[in-house]
Biotite code that builds the C-alpha atoms (Angstrom):
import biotite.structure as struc

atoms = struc.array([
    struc.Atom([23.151, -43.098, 49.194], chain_id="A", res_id=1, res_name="UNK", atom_name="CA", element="C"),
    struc.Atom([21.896, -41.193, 45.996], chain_id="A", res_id=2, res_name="UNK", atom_name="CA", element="C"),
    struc.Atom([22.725, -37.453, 45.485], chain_id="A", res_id=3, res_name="UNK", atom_name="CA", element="C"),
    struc.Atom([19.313, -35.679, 45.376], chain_id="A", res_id=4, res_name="UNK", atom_name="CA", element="C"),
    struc.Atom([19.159, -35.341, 41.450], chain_id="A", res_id=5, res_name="UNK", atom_name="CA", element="C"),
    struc.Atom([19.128, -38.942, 41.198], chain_id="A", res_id=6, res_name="UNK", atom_name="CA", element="C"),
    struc.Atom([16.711, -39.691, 43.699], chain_id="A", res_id=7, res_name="UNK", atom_name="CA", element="C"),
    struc.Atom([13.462, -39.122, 41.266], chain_id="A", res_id=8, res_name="UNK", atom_name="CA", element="C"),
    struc.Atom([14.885, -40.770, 38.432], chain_id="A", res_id=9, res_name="UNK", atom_name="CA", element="C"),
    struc.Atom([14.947, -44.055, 40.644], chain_id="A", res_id=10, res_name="UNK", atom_name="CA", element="C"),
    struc.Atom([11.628, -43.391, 41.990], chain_id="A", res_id=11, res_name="UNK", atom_name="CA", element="C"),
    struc.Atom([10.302, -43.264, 38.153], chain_id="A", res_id=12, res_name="UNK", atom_name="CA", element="C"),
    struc.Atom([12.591, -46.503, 37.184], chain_id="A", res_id=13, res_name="UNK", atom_name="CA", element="C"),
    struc.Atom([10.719, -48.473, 40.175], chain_id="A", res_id=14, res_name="UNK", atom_name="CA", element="C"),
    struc.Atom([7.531, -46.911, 39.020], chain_id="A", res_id=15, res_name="UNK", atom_name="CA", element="C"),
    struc.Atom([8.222, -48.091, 35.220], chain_id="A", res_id=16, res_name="UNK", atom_name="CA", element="C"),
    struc.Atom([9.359, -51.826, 36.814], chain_id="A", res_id=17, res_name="UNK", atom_name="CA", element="C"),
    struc.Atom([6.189, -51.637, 38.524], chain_id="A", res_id=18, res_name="UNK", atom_name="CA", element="C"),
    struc.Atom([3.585, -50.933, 36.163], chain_id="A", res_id=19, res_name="UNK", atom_name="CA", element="C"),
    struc.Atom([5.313, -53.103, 33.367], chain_id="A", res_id=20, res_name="UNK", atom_name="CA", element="C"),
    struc.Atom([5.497, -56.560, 35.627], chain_id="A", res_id=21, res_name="UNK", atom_name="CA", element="C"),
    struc.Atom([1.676, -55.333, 36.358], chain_id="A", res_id=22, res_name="UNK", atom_name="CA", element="C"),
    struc.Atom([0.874, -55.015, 32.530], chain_id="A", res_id=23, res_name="UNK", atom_name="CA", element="C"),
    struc.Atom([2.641, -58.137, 31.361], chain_id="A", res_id=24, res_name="UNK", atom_name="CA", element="C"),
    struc.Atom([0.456, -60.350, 34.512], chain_id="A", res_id=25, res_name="UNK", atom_name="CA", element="C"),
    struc.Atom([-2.971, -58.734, 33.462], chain_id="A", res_id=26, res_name="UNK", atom_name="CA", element="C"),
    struc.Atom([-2.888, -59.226, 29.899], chain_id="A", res_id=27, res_name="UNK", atom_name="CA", element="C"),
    struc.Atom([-1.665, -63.453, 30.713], chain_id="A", res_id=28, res_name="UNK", atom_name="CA", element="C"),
    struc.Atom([-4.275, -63.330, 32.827], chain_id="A", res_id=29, res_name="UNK", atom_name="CA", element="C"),
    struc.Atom([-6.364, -62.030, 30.135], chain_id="A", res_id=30, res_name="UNK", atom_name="CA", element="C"),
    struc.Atom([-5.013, -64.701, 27.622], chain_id="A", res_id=31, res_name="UNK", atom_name="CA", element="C"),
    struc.Atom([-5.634, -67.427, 30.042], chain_id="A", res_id=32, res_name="UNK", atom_name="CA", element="C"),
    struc.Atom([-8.930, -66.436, 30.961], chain_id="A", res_id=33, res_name="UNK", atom_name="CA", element="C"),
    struc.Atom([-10.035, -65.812, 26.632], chain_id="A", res_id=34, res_name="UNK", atom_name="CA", element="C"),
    struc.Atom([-8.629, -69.660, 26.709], chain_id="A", res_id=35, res_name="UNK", atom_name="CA", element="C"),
    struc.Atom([-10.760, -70.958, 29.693], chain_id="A", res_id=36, res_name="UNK", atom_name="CA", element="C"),
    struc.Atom([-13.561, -69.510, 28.056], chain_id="A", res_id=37, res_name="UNK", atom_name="CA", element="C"),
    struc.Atom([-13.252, -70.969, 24.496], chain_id="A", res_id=38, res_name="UNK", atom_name="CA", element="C"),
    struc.Atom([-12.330, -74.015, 26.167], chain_id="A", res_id=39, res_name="UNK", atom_name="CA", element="C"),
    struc.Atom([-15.562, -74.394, 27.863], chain_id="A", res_id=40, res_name="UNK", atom_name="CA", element="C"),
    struc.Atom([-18.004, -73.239, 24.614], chain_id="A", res_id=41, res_name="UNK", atom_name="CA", element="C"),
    struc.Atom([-15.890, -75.854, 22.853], chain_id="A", res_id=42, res_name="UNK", atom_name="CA", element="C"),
    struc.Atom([-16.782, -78.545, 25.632], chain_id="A", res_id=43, res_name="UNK", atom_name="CA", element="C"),
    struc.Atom([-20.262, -77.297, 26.293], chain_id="A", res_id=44, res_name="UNK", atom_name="CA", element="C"),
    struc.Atom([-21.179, -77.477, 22.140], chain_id="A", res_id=45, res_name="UNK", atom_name="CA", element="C"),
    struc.Atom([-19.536, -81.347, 22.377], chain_id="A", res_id=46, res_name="UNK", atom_name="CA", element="C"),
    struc.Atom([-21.877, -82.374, 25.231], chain_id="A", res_id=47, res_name="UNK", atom_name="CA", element="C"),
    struc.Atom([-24.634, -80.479, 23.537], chain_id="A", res_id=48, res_name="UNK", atom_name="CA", element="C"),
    struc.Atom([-24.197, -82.343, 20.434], chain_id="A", res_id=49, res_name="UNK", atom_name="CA", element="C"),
    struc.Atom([-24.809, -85.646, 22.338], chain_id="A", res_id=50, res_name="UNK", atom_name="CA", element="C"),
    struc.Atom([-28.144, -84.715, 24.204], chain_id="A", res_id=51, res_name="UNK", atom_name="CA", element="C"),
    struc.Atom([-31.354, -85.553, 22.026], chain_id="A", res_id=52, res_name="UNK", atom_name="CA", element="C"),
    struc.Atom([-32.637, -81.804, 21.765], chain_id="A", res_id=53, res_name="UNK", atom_name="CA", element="C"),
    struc.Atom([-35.985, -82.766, 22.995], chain_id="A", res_id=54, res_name="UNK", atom_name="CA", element="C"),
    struc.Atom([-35.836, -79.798, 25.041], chain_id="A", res_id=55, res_name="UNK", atom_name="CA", element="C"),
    struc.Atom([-38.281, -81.234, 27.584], chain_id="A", res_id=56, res_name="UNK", atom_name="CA", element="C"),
    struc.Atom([-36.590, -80.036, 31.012], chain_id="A", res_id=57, res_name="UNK", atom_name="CA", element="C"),
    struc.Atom([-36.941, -83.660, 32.639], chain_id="A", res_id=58, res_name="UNK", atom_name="CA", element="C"),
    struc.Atom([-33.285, -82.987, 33.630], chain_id="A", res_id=59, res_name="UNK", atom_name="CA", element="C"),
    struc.Atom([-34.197, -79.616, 35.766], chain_id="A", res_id=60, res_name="UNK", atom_name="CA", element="C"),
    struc.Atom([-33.250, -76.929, 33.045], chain_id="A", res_id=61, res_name="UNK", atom_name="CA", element="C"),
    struc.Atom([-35.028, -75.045, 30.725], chain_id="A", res_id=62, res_name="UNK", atom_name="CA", element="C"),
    struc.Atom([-33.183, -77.348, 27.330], chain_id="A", res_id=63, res_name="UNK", atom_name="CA", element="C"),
    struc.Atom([-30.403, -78.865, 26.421], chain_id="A", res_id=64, res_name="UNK", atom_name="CA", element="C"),
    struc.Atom([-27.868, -76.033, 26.104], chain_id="A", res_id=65, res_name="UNK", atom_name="CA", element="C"),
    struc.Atom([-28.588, -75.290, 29.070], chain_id="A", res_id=66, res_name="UNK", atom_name="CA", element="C"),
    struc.Atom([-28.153, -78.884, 30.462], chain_id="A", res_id=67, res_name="UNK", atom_name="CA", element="C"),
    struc.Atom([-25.124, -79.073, 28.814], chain_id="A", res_id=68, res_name="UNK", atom_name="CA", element="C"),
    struc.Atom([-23.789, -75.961, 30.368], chain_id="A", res_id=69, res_name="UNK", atom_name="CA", element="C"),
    struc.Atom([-24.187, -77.705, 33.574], chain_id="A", res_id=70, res_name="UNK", atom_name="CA", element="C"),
    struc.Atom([-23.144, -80.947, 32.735], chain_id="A", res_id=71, res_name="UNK", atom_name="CA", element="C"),
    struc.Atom([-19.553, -78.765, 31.496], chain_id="A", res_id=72, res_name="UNK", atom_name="CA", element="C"),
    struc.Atom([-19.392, -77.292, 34.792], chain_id="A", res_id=73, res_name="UNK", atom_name="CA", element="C"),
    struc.Atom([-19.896, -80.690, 36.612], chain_id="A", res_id=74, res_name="UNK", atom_name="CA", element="C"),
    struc.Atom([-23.246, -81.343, 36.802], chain_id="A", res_id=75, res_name="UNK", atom_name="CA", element="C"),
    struc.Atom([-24.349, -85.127, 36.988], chain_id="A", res_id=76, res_name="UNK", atom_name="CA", element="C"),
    struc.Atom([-24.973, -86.947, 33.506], chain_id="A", res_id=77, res_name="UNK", atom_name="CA", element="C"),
    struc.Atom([-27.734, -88.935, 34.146], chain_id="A", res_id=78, res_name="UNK", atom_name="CA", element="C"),
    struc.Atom([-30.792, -86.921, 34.144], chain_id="A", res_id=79, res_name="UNK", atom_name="CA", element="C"),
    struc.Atom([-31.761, -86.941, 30.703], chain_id="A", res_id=80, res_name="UNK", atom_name="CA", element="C"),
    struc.Atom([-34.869, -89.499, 29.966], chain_id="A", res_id=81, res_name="UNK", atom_name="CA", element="C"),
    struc.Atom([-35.191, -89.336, 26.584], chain_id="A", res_id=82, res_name="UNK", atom_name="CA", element="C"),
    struc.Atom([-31.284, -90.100, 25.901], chain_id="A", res_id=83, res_name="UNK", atom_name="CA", element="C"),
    struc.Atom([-31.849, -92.870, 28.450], chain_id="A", res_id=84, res_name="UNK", atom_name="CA", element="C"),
    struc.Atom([-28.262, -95.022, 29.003], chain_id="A", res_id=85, res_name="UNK", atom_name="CA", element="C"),
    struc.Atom([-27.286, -94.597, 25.262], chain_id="A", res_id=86, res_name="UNK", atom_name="CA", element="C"),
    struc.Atom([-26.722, -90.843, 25.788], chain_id="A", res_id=87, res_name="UNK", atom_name="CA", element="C"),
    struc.Atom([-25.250, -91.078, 29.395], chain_id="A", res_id=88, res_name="UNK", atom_name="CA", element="C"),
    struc.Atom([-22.620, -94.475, 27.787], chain_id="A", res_id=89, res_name="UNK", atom_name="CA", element="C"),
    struc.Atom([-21.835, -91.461, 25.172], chain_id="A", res_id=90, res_name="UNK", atom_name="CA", element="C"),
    struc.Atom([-21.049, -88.647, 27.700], chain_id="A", res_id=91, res_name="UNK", atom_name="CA", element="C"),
    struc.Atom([-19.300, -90.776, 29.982], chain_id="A", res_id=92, res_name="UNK", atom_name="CA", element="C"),
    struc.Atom([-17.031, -91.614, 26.950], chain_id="A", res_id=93, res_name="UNK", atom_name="CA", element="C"),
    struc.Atom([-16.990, -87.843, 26.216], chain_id="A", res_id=94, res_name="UNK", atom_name="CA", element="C"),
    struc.Atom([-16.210, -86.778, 29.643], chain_id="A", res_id=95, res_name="UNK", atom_name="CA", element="C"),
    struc.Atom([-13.825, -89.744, 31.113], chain_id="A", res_id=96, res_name="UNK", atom_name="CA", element="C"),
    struc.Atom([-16.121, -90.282, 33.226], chain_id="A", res_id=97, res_name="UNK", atom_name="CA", element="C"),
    struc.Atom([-17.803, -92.820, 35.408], chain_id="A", res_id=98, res_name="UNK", atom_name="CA", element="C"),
    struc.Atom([-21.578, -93.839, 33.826], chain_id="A", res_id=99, res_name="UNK", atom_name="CA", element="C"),
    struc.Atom([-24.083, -93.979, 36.076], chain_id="A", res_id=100, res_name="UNK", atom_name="CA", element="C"),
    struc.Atom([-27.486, -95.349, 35.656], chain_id="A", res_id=101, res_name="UNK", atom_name="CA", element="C"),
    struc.Atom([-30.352, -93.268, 34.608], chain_id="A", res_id=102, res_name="UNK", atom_name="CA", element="C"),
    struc.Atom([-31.458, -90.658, 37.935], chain_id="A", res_id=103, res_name="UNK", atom_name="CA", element="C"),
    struc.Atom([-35.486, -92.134, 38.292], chain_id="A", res_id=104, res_name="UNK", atom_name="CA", element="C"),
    struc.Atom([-36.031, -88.710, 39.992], chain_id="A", res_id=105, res_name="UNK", atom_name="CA", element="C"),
    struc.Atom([-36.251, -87.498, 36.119], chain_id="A", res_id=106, res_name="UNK", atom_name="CA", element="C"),
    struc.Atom([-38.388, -89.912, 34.621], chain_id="A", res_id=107, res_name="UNK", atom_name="CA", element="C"),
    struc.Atom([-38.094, -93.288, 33.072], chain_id="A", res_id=108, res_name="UNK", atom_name="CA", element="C"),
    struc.Atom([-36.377, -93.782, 29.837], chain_id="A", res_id=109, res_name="UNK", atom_name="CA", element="C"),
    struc.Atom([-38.829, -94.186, 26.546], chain_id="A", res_id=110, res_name="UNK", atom_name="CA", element="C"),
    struc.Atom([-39.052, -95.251, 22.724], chain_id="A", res_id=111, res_name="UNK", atom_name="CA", element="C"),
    struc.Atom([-39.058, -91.978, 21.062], chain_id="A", res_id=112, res_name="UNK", atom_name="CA", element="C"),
    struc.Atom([-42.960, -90.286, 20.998], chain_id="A", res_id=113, res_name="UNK", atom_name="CA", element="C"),
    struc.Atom([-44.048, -87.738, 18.459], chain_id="A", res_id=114, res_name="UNK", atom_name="CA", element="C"),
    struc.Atom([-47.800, -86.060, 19.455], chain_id="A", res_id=115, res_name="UNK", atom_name="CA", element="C"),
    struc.Atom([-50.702, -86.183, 17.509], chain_id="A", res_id=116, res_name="UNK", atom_name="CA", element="C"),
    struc.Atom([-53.740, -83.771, 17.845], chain_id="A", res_id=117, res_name="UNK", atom_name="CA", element="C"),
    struc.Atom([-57.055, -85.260, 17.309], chain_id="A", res_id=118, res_name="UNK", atom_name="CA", element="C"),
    struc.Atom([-58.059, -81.988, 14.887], chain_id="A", res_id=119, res_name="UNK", atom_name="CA", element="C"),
    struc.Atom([-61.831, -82.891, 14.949], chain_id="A", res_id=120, res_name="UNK", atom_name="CA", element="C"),
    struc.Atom([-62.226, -82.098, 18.745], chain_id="A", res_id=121, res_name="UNK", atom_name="CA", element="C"),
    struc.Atom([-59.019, -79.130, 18.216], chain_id="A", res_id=122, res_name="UNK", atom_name="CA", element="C"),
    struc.Atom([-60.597, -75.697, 19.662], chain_id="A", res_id=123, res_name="UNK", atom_name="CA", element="C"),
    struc.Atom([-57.896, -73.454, 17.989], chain_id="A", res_id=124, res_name="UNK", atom_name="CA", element="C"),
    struc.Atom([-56.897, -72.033, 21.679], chain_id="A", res_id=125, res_name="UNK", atom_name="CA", element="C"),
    struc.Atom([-52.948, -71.971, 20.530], chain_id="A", res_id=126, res_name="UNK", atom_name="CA", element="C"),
    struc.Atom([-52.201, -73.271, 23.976], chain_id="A", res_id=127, res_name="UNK", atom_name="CA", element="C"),
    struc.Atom([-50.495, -76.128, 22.657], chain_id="A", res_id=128, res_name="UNK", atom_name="CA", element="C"),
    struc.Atom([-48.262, -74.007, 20.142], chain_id="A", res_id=129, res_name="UNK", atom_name="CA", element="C"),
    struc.Atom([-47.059, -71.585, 22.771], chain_id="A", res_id=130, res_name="UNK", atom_name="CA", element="C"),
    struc.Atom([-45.719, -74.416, 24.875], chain_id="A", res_id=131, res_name="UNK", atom_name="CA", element="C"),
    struc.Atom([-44.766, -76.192, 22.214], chain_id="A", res_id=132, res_name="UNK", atom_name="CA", element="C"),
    struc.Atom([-40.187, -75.355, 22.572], chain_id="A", res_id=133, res_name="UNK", atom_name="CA", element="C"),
    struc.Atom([-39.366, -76.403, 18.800], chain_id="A", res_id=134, res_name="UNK", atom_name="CA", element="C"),
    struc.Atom([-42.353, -74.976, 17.035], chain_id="A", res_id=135, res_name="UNK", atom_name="CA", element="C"),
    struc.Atom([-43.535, -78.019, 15.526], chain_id="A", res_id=136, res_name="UNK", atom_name="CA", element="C"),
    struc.Atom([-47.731, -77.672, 15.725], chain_id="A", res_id=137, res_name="UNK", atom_name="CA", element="C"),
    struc.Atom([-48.985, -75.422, 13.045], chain_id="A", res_id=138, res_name="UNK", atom_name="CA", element="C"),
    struc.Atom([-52.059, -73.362, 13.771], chain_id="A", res_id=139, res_name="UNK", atom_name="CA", element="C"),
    struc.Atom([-53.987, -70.285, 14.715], chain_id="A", res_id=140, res_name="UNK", atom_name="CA", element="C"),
    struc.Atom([-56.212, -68.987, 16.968], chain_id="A", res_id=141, res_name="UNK", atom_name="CA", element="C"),
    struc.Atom([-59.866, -70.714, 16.517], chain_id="A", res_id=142, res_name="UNK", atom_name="CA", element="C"),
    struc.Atom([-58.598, -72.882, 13.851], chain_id="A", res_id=143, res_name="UNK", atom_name="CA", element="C"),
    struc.Atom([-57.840, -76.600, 14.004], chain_id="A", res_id=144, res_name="UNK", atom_name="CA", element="C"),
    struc.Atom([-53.633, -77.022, 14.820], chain_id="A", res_id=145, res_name="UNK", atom_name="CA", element="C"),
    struc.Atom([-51.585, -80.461, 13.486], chain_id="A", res_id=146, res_name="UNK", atom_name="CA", element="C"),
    struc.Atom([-48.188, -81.342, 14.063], chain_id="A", res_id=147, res_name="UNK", atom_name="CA", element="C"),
    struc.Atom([-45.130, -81.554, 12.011], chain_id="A", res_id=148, res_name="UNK", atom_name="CA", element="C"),
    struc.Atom([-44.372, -84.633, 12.994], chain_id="A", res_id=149, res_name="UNK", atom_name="CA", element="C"),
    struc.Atom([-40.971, -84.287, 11.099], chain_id="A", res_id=150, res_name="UNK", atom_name="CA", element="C"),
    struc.Atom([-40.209, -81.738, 13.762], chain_id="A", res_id=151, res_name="UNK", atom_name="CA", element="C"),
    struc.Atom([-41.972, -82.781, 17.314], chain_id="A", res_id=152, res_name="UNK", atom_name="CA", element="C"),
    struc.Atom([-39.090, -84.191, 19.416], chain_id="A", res_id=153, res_name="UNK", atom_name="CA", element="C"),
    struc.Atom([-41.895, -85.881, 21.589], chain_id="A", res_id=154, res_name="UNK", atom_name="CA", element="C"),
    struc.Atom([-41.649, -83.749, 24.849], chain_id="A", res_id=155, res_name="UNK", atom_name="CA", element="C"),
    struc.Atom([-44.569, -83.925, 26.330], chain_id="A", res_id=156, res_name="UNK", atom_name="CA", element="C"),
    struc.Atom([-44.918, -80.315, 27.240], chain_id="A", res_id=157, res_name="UNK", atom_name="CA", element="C"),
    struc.Atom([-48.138, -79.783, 24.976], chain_id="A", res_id=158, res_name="UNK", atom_name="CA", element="C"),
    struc.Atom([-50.317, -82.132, 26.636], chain_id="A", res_id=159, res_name="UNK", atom_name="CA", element="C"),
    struc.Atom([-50.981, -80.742, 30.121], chain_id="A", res_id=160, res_name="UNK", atom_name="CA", element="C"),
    struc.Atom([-51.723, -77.016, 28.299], chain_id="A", res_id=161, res_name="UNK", atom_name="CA", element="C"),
    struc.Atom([-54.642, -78.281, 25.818], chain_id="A", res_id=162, res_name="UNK", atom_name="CA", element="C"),
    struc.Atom([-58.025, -77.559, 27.756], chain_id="A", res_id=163, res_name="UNK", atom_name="CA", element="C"),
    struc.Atom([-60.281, -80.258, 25.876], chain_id="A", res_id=164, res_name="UNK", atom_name="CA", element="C"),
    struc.Atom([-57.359, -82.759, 26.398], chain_id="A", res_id=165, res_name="UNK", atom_name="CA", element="C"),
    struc.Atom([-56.869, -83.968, 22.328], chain_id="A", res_id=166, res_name="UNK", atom_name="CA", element="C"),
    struc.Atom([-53.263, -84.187, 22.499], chain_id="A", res_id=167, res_name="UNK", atom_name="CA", element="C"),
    struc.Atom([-51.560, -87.918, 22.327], chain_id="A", res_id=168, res_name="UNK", atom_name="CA", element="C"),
    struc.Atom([-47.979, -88.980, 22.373], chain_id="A", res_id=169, res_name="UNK", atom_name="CA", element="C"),
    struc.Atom([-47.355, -92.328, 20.464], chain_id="A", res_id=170, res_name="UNK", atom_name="CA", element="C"),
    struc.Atom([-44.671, -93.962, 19.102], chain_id="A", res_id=171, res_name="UNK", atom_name="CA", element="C"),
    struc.Atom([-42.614, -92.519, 16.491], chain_id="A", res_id=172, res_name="UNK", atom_name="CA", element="C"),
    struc.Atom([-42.546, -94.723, 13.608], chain_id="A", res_id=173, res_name="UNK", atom_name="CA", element="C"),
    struc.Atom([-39.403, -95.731, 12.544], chain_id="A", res_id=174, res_name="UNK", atom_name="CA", element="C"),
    struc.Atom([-38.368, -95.459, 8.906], chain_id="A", res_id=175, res_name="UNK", atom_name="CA", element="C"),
    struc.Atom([-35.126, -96.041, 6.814], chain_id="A", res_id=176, res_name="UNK", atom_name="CA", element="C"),
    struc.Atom([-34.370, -92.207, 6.628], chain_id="A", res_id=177, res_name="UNK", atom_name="CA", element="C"),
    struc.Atom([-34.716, -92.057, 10.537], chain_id="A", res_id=178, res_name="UNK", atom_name="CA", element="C"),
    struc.Atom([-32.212, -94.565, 11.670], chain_id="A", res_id=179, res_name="UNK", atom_name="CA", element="C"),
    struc.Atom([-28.662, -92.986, 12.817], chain_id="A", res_id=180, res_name="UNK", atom_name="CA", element="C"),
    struc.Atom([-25.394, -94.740, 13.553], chain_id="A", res_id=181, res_name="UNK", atom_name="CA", element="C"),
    struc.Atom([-23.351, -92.520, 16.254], chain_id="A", res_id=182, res_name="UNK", atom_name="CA", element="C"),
    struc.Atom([-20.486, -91.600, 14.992], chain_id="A", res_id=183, res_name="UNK", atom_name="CA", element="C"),
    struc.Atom([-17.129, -92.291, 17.337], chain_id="A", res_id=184, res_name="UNK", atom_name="CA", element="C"),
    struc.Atom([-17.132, -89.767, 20.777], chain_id="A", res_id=185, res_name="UNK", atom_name="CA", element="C"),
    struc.Atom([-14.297, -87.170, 20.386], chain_id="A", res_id=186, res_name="UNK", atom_name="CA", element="C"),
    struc.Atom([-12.452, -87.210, 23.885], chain_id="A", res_id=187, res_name="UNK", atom_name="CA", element="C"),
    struc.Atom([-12.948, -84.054, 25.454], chain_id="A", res_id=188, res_name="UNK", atom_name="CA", element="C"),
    struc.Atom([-9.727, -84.725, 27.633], chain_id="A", res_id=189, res_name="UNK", atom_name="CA", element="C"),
    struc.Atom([-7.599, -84.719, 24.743], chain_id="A", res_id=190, res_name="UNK", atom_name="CA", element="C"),
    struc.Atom([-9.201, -82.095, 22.556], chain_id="A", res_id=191, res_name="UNK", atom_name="CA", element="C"),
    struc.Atom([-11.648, -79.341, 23.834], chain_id="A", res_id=192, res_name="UNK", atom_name="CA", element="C"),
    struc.Atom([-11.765, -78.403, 19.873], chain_id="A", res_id=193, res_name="UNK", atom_name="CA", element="C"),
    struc.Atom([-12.630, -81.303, 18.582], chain_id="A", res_id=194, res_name="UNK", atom_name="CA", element="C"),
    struc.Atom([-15.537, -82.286, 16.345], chain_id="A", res_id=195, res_name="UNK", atom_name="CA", element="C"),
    struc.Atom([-18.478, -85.085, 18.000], chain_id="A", res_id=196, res_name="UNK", atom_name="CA", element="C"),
    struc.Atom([-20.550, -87.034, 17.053], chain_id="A", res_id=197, res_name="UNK", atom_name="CA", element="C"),
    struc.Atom([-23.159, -85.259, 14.484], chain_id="A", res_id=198, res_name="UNK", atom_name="CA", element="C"),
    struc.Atom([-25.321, -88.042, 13.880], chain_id="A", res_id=199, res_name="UNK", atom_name="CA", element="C"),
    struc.Atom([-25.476, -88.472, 10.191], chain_id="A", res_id=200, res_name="UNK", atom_name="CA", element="C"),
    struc.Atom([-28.572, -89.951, 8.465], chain_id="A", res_id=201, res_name="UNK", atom_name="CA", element="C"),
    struc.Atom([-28.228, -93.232, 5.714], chain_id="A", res_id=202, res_name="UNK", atom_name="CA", element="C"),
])
């Protein structure tokens, strides 16, 4: 048993034992956590990189960083209509996982649109541009609008807005400058770091 003077010099060694084994687990815990983290905004900017930034919502969210998000977290890949099965082939390859055909419950899968305002009947209510999620229709209120056609990704989400109905989507012509060969899928298994598939224009 301890004499008396060397009872609270124990007491504080225990303490010291104590609070150091609790410093050293929080701050791994820390570290591990800071790694989880970048780990995910590496894997969610990889899978974001493959979706066609249409930013319709046919998949359920409000765009693609946000599908993307969910797909990192587990969410099914097969929602997205307007990458149809080349972007779900390309996310299964990303992912390691199983492709699945295209969820119907989203829509059907499409040759790329681009929308064209018929300015002559236009009404300059700026419904259009509000809805419109990559800014692509130019215009003010009670003057005709266009669209940058450069720029529309083809959503579909100005149409049902325009009161006098003088909004079509047709098919995006395809020129030299707009054809893209994908680039090989980084595995996201074997590197949440790595850098995808930036499609790159001839």
């Amino acid at each position: 048993m301890l004499p008396l003077t060397d009872q609270p010099l124990a007491t504080g060694l225990v303490w010291a034992l104590a609070l150091g084994c609790l410093f050293w687990t929080t701050r791994r815990f820390w570290r591990w956590l800071n790694l989880e983290r970048q780990q995910q905004r590496s894997l969610v900017d990889l899978v974001n990189r493959e979706l066609p930034q249409t930013q319709c919502g046919q998949c359920g969210f409000a765009g693609c960083r946000p599908y993307a998000r969910a797909i990192a977290q587990g969410e099914a890949i097969n929602k997205c209509p307007p990458g149809g099965e080349q972007t779900i082939a390309r996310l299964s390859e990303l992912l390691q996982e199983l492709a699945e055909p295209l969820d119907p419950g989203h829509g059907q899968s499409q040759p790329p649109l681009v929308a064209v305002i018929r300015e002559a009947e236009c009404i300059g209510c700026t419904k259009c541009i509000q809805a419109c999620p990559v800014d692509a229709i130019l215009g003010g209120l009670k003057f005709m609008h266009t669209v940058i056609a450069a720029e529309c990704t083809g959503c579909d989400l100005c149409v049902e807005p325009c009161p006098v109905d003088c909004i079509d989507l047709v098919p995006l012509r395809q020129t030299p400058r707009q054809w893209r060969t994908p680039a090989p899928v980084a595995q996201a298994g074997l590197s949440a770091t790595a850098t995808t598939s930036e499609q790159r224009a001839w």
